[in-house]
MMTF fields as JSON, N, C-alpha, C and O atoms, coordinates in Angstrom:
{
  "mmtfVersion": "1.0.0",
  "mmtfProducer": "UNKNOWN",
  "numBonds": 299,
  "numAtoms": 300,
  "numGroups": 75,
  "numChains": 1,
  "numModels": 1,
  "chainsPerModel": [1],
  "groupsPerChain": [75],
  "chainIdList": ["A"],
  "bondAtomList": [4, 2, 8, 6, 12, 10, 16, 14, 20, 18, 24, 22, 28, 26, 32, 30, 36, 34, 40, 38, 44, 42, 48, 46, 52, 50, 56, 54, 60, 58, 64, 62, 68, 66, 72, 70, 76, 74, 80, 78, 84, 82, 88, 86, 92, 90, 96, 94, 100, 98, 104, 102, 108, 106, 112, 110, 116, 114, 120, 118, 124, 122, 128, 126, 132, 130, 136, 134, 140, 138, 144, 142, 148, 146, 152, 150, 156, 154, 160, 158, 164, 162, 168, 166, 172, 170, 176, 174, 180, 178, 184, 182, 188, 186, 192, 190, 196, 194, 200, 198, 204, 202, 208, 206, 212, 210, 216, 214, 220, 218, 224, 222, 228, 226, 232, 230, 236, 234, 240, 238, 244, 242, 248, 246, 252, 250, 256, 254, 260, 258, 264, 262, 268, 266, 272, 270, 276, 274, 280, 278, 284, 282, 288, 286, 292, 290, 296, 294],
  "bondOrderList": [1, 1, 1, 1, 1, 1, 1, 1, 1, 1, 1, 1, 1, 1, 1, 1, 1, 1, 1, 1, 1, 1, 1, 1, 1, 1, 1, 1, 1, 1, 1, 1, 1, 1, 1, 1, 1, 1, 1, 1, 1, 1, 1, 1, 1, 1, 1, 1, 1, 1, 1, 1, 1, 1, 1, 1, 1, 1, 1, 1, 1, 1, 1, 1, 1, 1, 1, 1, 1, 1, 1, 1, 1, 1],
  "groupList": [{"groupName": "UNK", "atomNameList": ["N", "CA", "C", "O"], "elementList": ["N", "C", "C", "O"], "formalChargeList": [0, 0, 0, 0], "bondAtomList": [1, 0, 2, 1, 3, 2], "bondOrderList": [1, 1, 2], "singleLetterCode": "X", "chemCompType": "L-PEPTIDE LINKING"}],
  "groupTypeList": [0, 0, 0, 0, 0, 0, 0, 0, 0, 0, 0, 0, 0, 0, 0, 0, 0, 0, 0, 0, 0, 0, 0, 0, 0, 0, 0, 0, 0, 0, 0, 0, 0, 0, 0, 0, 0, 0, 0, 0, 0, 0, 0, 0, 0, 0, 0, 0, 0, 0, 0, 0, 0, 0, 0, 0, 0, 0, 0, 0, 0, 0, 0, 0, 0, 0, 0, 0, 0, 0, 0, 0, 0, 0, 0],
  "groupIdList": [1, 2, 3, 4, 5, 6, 7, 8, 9, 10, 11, 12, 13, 14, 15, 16, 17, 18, 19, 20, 21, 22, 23, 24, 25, 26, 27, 28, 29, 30, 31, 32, 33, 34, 35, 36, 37, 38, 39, 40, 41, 42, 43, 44, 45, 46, 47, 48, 49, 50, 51, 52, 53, 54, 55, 56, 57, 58, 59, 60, 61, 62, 63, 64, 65, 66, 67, 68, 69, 70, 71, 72, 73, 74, 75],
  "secStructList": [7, 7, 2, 2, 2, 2, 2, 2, 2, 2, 2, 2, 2, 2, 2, 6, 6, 1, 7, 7, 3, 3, 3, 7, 1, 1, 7, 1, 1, 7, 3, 3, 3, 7, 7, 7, 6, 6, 6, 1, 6, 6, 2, 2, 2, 2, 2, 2, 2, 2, 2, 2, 2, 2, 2, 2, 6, 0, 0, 0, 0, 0, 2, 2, 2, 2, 2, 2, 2, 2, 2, 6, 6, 7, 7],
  "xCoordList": [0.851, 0.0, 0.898, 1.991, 0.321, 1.557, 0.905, -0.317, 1.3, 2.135, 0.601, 0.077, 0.215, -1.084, -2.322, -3.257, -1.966, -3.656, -3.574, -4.361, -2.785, -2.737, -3.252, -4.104, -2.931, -2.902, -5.27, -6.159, -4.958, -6.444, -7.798, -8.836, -6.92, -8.002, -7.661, -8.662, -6.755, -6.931, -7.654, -8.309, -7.562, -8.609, -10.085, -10.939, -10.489, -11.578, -11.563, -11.88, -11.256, -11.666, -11.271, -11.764, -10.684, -11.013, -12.455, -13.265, -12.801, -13.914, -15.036, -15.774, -14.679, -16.109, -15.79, -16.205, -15.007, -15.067, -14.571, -14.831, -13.872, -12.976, -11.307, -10.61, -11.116, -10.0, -9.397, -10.295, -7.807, -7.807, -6.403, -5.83, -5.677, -3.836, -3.411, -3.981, -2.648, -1.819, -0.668, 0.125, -0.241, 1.461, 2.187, 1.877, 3.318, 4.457, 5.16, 5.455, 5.599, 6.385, 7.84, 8.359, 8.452, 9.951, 10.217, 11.332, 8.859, 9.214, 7.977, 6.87, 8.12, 7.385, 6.745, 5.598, 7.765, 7.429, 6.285, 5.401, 6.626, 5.643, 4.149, 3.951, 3.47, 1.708, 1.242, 1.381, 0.763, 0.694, -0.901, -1.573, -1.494, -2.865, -3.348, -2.42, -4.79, -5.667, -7.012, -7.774, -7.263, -8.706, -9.51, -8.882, -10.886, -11.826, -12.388, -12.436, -12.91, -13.59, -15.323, -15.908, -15.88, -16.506, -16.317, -17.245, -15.218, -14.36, -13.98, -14.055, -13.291, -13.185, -14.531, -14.553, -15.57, -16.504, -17.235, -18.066, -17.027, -17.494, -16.808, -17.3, -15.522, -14.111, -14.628, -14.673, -14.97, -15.452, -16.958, -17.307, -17.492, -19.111, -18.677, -18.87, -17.946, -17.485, -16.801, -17.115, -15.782, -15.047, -16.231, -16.189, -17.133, -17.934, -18.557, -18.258, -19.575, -19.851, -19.085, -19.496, -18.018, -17.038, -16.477, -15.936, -16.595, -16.361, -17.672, -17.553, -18.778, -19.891, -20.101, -20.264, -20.035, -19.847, -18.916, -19.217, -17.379, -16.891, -17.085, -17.016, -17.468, -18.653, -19.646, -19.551, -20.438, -21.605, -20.802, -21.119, -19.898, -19.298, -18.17, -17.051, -18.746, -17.016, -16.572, -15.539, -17.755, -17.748, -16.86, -15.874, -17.503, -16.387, -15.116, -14.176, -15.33, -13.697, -12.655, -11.591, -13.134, -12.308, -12.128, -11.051, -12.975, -12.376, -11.723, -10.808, -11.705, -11.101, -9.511, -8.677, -9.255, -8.091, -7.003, -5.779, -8.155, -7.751, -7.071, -6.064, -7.768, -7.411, -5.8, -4.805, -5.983, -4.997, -3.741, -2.791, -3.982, -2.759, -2.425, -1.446, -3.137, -2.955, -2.105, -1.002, -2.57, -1.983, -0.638, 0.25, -0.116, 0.904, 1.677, 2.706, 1.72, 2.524, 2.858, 3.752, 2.068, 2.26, 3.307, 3.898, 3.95, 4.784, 5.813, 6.897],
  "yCoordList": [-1.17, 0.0, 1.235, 1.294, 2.2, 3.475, 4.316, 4.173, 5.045, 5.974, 6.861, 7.141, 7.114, 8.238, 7.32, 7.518, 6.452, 5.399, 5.273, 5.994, 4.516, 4.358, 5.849, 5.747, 6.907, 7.69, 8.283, 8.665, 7.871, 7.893, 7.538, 8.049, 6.043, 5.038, 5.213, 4.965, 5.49, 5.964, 7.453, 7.688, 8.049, 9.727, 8.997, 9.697, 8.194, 7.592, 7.2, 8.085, 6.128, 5.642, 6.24, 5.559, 7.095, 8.282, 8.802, 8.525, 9.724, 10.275, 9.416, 9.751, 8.067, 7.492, 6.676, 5.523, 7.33, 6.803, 5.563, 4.848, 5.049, 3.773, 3.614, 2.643, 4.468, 4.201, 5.715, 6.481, 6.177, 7.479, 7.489, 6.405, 8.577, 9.038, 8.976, 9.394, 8.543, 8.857, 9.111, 8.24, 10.194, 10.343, 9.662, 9.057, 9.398, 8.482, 9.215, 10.351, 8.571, 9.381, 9.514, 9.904, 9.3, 8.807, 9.211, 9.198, 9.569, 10.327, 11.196, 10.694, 11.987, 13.588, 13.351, 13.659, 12.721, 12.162, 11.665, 11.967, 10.738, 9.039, 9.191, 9.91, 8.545, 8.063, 6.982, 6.008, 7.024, 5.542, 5.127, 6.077, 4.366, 4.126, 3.35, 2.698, 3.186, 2.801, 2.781, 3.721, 1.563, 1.001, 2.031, 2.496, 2.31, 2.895, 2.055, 0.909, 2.287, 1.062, 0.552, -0.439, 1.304, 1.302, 0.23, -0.501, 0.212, -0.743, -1.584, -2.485, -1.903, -3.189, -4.326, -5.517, -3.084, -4.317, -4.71, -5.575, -3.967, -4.311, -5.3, -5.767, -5.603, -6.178, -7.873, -8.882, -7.809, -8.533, -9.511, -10.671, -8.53, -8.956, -9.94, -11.149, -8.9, -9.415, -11.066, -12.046, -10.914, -12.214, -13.356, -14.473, -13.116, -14.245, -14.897, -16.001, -13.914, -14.097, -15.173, -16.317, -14.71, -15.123, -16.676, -17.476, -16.88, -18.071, -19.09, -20.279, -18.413, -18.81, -19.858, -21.076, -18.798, -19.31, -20.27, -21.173, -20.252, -21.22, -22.796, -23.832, -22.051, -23.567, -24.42, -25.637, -23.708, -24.068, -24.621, -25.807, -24.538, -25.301, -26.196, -26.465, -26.515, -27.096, -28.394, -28.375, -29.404, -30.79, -30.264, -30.891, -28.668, -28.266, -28.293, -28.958, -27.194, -26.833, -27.919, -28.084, -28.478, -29.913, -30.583, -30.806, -30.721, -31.36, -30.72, -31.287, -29.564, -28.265, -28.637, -29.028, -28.394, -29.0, -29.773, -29.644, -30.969, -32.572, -32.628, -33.318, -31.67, -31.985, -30.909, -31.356, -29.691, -28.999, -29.909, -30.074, -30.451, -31.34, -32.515, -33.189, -32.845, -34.171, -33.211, -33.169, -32.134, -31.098, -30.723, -30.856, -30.228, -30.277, -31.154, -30.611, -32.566, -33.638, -34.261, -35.107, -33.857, -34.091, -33.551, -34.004, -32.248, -30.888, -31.449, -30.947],
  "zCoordList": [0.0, 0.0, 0.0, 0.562, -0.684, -0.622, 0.212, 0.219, 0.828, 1.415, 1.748, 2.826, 0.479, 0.313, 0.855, 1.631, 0.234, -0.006, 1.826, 2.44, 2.505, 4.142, 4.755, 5.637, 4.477, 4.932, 5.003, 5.764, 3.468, 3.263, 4.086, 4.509, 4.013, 4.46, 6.27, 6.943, 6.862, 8.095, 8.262, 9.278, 7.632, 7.709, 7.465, 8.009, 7.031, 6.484, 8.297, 9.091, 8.675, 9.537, 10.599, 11.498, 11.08, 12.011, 11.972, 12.857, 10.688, 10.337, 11.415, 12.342, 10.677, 10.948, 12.359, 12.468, 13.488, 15.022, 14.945, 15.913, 14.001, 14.502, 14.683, 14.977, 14.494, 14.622, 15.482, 15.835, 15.84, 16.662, 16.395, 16.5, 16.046, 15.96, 17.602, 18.609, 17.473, 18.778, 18.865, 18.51, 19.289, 18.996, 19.334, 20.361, 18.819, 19.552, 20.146, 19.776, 21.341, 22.234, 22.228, 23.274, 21.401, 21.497, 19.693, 19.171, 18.925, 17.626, 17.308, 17.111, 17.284, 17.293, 15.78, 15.457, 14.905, 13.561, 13.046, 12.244, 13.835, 13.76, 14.643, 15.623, 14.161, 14.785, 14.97, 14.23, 15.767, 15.836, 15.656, 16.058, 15.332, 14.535, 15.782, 16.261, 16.617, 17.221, 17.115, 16.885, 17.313, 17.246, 18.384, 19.335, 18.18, 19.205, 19.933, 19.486, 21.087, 21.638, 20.785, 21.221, 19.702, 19.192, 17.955, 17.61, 17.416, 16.35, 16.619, 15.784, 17.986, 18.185, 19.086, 19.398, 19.244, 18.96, 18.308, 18.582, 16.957, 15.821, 14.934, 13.906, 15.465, 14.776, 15.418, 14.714, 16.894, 17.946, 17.356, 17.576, 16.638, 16.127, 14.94, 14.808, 14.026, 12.713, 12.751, 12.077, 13.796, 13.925, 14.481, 13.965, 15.38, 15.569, 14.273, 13.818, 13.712, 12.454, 11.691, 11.5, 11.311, 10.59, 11.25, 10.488, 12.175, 13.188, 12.742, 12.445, 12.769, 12.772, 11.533, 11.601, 10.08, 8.8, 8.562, 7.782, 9.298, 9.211, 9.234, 8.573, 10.863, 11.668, 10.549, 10.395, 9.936, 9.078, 8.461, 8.549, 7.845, 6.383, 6.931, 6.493, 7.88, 8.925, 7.45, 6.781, 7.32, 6.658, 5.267, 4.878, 4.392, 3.289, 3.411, 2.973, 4.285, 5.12, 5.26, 4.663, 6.024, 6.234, 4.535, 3.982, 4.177, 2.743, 2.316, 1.718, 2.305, 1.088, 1.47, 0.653, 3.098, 3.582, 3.387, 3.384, 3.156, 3.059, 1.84, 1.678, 0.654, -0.454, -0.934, -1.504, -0.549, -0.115, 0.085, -0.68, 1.301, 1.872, 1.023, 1.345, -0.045, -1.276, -1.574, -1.029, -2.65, -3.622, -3.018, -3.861, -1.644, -1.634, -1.223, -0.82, -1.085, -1.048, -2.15, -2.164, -3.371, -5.095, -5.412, -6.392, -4.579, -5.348, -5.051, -5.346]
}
């Protein structure tokens, strides 16, 4: 990612209460990027979800795996 685009997409998510600058203390320079407590429980929601869907497809998953692990013992 360059330089501008990071810079972007953190002003973006400031804007919108998830994320917050914090100075670094040891470089006047540098910032350091933080989650809000608002974002990480949305980060918190997202990952269950995402846990969730996994779960449902556990029987795919596991095959998808299985077969994975053929494919690289072929190489």
């Amino acid at each position: 990612m360059h330089h501008n685009s990071a810079v972007q997409l953190v002003d973006r998510m400031c804007s919108s209460g998830l994320a917050e600058r914090i100075p670094a203390e040891d470089d006047k320079r540098s910032v350091l990027i933080g989650l809000t407590a608002n974002s990480e429980r949305m980060l918190e929601s997202l990952a269950k979800v995402h846990v969730e869907a996994m779960l449902a497809h556990e029987p795919l998953l596991a095959e998808s795996l299985s077969r994975l692990r053929q494919v690289t013992e072929l190489a």
